[in-house]
mmCIF file of the N, C-alpha and C atoms, coordinates in Angstrom:
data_MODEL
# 
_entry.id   MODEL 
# 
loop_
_atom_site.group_PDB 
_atom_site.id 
_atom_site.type_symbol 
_atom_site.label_atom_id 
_atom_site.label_alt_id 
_atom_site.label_comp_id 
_atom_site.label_asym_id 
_atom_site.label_entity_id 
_atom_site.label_seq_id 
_atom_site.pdbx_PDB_ins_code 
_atom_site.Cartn_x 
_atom_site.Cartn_y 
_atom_site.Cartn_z 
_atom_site.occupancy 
_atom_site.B_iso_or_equiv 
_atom_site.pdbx_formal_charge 
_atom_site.auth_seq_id 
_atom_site.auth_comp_id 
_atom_site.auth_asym_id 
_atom_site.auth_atom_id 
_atom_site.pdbx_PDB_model_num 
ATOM 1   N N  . UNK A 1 1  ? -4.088  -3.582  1.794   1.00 0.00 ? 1  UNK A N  1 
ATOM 2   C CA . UNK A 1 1  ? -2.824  -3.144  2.309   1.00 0.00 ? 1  UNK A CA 1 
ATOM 3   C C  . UNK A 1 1  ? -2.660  -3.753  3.689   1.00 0.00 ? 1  UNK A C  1 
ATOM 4   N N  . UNK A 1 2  ? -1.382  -4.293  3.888   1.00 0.00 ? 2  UNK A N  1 
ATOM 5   C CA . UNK A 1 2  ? -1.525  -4.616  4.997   1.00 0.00 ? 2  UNK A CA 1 
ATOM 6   C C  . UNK A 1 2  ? 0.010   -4.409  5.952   1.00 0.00 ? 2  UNK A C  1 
ATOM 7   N N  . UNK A 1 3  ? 0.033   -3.839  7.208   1.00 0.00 ? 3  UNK A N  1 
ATOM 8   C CA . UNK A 1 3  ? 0.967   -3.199  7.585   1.00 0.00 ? 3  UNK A CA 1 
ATOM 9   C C  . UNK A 1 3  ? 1.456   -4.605  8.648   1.00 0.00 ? 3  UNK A C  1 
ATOM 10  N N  . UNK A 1 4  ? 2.729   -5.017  8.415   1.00 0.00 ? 4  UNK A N  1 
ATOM 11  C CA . UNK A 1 4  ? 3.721   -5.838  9.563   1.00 0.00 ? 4  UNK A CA 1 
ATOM 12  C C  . UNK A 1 4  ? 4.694   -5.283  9.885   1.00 0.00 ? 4  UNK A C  1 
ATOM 13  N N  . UNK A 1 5  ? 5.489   -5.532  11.337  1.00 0.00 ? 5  UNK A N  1 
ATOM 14  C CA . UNK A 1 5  ? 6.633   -4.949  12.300  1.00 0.00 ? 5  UNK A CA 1 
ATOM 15  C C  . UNK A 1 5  ? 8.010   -5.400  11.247  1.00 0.00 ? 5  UNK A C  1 
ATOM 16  N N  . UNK A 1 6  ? 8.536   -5.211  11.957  1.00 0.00 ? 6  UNK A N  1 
ATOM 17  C CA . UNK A 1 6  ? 9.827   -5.661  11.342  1.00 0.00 ? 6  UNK A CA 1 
ATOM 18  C C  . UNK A 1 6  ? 10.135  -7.071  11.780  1.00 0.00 ? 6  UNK A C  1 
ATOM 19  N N  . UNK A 1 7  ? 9.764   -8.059  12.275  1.00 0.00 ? 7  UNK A N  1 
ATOM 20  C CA . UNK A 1 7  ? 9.240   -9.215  12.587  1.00 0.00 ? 7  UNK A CA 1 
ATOM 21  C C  . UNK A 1 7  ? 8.659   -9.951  11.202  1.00 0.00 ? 7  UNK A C  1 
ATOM 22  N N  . UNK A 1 8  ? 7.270   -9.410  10.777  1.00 0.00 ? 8  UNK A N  1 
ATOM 23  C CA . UNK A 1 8  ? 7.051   -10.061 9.966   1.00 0.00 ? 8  UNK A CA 1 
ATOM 24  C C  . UNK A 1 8  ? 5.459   -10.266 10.516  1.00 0.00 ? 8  UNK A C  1 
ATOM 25  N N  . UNK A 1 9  ? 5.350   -9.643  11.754  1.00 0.00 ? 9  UNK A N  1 
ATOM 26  C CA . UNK A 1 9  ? 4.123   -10.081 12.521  1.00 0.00 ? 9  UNK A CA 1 
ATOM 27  C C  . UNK A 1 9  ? 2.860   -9.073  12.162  1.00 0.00 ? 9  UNK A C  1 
ATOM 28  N N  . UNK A 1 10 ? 2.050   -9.445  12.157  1.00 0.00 ? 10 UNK A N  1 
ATOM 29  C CA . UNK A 1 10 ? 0.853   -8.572  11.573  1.00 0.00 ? 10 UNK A CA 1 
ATOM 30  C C  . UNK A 1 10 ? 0.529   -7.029  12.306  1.00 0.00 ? 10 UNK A C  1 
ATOM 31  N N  . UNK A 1 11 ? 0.174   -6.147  11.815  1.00 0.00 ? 11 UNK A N  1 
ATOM 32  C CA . UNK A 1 11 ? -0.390  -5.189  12.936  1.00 0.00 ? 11 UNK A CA 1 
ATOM 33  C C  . UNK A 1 11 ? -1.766  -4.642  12.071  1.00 0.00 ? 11 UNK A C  1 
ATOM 34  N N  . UNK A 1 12 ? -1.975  -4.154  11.111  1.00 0.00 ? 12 UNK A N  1 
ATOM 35  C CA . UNK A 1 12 ? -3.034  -4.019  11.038  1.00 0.00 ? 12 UNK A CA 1 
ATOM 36  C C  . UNK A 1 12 ? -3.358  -4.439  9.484   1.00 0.00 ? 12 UNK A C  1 
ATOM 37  N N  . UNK A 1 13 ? -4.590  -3.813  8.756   1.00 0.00 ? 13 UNK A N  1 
ATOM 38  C CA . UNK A 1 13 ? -4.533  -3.900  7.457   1.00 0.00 ? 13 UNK A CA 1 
ATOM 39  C C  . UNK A 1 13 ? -6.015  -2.998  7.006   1.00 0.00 ? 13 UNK A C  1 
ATOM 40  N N  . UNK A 1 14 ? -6.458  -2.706  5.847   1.00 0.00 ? 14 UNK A N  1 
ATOM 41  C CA . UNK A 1 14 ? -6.814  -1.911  5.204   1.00 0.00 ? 14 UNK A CA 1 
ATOM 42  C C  . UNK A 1 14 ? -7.226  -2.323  3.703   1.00 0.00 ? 14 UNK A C  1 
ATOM 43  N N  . UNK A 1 15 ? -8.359  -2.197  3.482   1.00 0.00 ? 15 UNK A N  1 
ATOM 44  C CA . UNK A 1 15 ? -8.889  -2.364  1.779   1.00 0.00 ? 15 UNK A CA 1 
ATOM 45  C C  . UNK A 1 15 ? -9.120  -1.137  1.375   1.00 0.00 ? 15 UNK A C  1 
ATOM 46  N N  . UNK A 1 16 ? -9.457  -1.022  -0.191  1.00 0.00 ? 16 UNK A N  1 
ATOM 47  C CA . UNK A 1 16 ? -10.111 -0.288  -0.694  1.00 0.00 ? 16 UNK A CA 1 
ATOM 48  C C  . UNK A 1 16 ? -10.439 -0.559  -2.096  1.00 0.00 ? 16 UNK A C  1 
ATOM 49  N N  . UNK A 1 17 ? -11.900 0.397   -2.446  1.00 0.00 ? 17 UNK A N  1 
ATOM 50  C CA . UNK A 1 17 ? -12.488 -0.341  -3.664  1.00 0.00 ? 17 UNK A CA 1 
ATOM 51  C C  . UNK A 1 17 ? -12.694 1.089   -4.119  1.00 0.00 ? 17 UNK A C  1 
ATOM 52  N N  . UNK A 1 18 ? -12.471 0.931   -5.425  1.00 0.00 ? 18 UNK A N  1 
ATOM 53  C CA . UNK A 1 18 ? -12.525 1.778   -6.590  1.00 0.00 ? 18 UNK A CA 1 
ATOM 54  C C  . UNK A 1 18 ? -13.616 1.401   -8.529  1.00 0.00 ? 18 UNK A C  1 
ATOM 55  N N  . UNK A 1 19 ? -14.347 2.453   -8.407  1.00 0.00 ? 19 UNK A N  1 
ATOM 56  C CA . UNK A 1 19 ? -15.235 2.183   -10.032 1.00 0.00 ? 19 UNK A CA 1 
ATOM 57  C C  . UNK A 1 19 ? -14.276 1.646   -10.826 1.00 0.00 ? 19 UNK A C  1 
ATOM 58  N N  . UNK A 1 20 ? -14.439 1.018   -11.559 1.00 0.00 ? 20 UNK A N  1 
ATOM 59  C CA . UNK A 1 20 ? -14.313 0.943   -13.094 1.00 0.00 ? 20 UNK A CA 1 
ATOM 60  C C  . UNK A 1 20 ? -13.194 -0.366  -13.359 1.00 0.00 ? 20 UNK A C  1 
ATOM 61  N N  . UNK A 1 21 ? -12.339 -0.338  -14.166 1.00 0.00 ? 21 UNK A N  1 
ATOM 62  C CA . UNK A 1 21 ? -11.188 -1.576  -14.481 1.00 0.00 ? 21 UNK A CA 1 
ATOM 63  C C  . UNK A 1 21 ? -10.272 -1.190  -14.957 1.00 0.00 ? 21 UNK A C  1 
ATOM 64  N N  . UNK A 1 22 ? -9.212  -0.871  -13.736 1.00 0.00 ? 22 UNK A N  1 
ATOM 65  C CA . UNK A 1 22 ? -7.953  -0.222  -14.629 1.00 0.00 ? 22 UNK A CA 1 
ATOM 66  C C  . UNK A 1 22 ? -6.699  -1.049  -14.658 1.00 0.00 ? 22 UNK A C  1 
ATOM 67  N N  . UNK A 1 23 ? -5.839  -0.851  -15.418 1.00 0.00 ? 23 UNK A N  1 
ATOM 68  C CA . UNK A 1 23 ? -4.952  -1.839  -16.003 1.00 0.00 ? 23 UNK A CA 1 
ATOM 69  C C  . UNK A 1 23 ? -3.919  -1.866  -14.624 1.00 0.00 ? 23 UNK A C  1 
ATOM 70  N N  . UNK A 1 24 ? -3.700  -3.262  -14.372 1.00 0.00 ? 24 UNK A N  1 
ATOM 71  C CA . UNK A 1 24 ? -2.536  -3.550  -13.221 1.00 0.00 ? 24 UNK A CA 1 
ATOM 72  C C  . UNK A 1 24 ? -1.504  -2.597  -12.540 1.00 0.00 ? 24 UNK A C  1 
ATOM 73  N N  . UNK A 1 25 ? -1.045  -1.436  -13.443 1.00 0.00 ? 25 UNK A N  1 
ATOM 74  C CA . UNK A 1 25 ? -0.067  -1.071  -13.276 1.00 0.00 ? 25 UNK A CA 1 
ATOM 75  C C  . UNK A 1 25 ? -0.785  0.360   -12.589 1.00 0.00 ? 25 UNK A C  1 
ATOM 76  N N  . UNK A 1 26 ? -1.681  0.586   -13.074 1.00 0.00 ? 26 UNK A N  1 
ATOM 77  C CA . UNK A 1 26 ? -2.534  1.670   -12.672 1.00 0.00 ? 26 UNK A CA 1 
ATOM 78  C C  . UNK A 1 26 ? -3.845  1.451   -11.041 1.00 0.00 ? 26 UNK A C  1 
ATOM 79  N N  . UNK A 1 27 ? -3.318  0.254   -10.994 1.00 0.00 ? 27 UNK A N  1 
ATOM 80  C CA . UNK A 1 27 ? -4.330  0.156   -9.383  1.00 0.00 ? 27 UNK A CA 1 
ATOM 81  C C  . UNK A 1 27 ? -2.994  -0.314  -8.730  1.00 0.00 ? 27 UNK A C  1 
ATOM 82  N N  . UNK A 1 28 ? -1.950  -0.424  -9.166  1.00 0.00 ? 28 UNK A N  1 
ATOM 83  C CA . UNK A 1 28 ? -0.895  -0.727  -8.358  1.00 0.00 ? 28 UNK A CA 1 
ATOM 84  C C  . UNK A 1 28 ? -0.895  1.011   -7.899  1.00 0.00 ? 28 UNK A C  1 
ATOM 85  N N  . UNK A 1 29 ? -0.295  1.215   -8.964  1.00 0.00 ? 29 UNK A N  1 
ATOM 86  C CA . UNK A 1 29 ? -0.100  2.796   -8.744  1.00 0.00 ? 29 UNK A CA 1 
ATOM 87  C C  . UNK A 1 29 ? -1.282  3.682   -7.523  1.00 0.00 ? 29 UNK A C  1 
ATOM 88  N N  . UNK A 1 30 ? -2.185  3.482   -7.356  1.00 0.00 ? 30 UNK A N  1 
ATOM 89  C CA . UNK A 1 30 ? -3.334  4.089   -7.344  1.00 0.00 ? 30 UNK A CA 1 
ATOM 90  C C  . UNK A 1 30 ? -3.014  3.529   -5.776  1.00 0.00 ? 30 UNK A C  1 
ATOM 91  N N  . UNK A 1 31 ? -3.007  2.579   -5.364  1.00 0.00 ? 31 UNK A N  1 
ATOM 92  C CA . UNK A 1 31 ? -2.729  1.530   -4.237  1.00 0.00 ? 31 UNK A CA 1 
ATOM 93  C C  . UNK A 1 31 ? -1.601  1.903   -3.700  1.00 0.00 ? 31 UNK A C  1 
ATOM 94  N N  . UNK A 1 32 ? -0.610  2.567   -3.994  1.00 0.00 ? 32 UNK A N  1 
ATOM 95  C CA . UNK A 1 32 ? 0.648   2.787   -3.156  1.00 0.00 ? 32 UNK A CA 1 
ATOM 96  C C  . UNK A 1 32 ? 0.703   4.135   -2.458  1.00 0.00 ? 32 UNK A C  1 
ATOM 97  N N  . UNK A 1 33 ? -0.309  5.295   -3.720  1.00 0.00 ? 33 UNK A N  1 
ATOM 98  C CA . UNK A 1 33 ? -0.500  6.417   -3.459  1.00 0.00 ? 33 UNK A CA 1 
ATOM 99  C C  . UNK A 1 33 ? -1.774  6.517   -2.041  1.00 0.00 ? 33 UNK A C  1 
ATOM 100 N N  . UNK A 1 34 ? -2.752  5.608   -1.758  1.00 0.00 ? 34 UNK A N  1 
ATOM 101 C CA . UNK A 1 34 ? -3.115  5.225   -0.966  1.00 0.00 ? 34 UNK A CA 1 
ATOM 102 C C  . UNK A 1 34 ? -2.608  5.065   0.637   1.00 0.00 ? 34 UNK A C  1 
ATOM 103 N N  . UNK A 1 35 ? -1.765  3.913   0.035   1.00 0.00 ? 35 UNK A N  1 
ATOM 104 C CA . UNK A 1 35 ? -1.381  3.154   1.307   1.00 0.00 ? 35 UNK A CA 1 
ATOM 105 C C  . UNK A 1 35 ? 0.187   4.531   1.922   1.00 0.00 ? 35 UNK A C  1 
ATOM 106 N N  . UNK A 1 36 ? 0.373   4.951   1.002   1.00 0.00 ? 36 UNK A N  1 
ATOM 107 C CA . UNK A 1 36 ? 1.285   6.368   1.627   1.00 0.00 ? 36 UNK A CA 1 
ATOM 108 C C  . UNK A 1 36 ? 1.086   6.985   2.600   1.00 0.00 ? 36 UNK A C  1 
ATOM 109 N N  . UNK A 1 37 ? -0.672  7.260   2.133   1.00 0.00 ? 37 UNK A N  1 
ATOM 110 C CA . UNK A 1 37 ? -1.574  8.295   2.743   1.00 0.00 ? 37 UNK A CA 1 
ATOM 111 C C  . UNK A 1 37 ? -1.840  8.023   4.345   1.00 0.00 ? 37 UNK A C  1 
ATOM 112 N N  . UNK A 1 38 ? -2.489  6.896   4.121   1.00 0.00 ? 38 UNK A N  1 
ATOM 113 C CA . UNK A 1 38 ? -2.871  5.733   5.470   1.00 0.00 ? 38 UNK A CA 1 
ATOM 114 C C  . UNK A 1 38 ? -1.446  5.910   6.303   1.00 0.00 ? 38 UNK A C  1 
ATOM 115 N N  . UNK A 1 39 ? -0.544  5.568   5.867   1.00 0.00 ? 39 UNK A N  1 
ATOM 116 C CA . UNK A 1 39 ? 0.781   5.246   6.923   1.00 0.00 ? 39 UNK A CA 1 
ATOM 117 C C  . UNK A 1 39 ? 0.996   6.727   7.592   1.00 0.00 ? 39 UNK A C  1 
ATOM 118 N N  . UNK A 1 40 ? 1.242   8.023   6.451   1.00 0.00 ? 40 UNK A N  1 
ATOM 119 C CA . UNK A 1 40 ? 1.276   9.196   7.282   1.00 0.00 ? 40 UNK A CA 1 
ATOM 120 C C  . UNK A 1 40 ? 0.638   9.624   8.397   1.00 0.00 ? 40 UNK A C  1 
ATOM 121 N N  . UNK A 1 41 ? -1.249  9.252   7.946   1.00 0.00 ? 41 UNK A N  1 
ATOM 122 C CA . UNK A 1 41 ? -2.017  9.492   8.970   1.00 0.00 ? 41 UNK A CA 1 
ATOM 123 C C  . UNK A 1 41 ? -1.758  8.923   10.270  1.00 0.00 ? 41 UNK A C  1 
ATOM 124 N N  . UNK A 1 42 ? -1.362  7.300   9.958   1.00 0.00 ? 42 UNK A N  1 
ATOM 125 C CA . UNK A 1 42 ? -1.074  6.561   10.686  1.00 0.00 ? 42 UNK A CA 1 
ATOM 126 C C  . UNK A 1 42 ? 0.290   6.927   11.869  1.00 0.00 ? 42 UNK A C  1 
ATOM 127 N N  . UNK A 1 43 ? 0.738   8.208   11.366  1.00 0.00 ? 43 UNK A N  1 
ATOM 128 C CA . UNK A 1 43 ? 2.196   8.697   11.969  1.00 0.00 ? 43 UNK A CA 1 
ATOM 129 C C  . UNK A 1 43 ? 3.359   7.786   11.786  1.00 0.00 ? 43 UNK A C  1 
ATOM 130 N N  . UNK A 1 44 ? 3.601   6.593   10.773  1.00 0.00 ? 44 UNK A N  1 
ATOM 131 C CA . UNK A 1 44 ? 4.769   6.120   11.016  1.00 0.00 ? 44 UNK A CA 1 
ATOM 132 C C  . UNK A 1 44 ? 5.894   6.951   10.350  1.00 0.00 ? 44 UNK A C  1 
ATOM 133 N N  . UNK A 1 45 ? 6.692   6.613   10.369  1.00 0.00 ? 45 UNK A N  1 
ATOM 134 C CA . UNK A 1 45 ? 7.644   7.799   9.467   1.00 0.00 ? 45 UNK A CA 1 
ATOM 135 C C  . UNK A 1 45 ? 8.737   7.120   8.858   1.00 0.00 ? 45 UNK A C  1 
ATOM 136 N N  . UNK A 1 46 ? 9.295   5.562   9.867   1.00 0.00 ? 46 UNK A N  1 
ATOM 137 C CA . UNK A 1 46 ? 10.225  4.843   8.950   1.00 0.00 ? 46 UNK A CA 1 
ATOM 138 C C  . UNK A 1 46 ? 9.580   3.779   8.198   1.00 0.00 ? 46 UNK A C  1 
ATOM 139 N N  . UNK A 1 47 ? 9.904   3.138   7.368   1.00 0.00 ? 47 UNK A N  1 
ATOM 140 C CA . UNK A 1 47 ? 8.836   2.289   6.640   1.00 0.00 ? 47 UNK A CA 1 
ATOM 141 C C  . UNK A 1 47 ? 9.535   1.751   4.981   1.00 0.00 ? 47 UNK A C  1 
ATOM 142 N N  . UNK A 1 48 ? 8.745   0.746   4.928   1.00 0.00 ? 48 UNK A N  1 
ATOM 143 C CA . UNK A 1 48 ? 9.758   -0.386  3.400   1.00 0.00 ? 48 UNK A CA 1 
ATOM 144 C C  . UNK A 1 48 ? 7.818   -0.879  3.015   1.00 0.00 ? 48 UNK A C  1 
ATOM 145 N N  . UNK A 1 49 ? 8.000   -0.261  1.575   1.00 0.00 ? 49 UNK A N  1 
ATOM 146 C CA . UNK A 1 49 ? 6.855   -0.661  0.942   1.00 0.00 ? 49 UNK A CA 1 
ATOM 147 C C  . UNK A 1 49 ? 7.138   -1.462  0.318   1.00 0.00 ? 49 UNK A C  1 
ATOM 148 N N  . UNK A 1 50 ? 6.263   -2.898  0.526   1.00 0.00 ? 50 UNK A N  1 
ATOM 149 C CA . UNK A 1 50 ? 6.888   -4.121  -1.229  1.00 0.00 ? 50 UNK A CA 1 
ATOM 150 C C  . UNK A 1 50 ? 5.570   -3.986  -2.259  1.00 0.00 ? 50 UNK A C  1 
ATOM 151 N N  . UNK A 1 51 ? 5.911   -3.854  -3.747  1.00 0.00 ? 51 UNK A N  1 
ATOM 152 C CA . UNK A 1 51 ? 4.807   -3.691  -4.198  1.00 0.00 ? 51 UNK A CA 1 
ATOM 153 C C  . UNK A 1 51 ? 5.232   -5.163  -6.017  1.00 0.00 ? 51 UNK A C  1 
ATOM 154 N N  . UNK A 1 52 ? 3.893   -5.295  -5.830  1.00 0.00 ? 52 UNK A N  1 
ATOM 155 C CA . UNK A 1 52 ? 4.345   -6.441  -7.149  1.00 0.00 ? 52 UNK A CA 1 
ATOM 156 C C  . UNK A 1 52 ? 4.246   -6.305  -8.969  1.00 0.00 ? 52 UNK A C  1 
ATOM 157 N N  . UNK A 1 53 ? 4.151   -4.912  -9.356  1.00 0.00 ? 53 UNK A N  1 
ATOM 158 C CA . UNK A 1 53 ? 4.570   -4.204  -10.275 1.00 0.00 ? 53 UNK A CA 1 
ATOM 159 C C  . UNK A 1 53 ? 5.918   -2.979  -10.610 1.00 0.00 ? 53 UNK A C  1 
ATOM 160 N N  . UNK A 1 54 ? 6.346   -4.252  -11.237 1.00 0.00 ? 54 UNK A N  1 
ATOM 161 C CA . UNK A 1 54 ? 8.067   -3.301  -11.157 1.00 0.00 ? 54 UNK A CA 1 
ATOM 162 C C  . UNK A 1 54 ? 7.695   -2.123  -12.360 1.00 0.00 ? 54 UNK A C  1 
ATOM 163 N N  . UNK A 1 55 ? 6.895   -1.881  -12.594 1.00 0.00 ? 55 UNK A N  1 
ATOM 164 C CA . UNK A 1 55 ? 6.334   -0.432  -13.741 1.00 0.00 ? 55 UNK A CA 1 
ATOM 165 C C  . UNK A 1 55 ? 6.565   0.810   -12.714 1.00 0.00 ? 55 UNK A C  1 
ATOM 166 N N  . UNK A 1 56 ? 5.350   0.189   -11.465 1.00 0.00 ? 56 UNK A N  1 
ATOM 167 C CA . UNK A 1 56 ? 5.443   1.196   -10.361 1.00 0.00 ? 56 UNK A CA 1 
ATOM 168 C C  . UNK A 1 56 ? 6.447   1.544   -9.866  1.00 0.00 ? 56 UNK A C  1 
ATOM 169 N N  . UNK A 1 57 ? 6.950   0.956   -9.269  1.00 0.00 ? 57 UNK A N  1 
ATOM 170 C CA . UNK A 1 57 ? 8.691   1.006   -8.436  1.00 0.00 ? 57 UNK A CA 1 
ATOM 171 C C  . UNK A 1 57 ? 9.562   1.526   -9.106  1.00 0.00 ? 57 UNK A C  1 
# 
């Protein structure tokens, strides 16, 4: 995951690894519910997620 300004300019970023092999649409999924988490903690509050499974979205 990786978080940029409204620029386009980098600010931070973030991995994560998970058991097993789950189908695209399901580590997309799994990955947004994530990166949600992170941003709240993170306190932002306005925010545009792009994600590359239109199943998820």
């Amino acid at each position: 995951m990786c978080i940029r300004d409204h620029r386009g300019n980098f600010i931070c970023a973030q991995t994560m690894w998970t058991y097993g092999n789950p189908l695209p649409q399901e580590a997309e999924a799994w990955s947004l519910k994530a990166a949600i988490s992170w941003l709240r903690d993170l306190g932002f509050s306005s925010i545009a997620i792009e994600l590359d499974c239109k199943l998820v979205v």
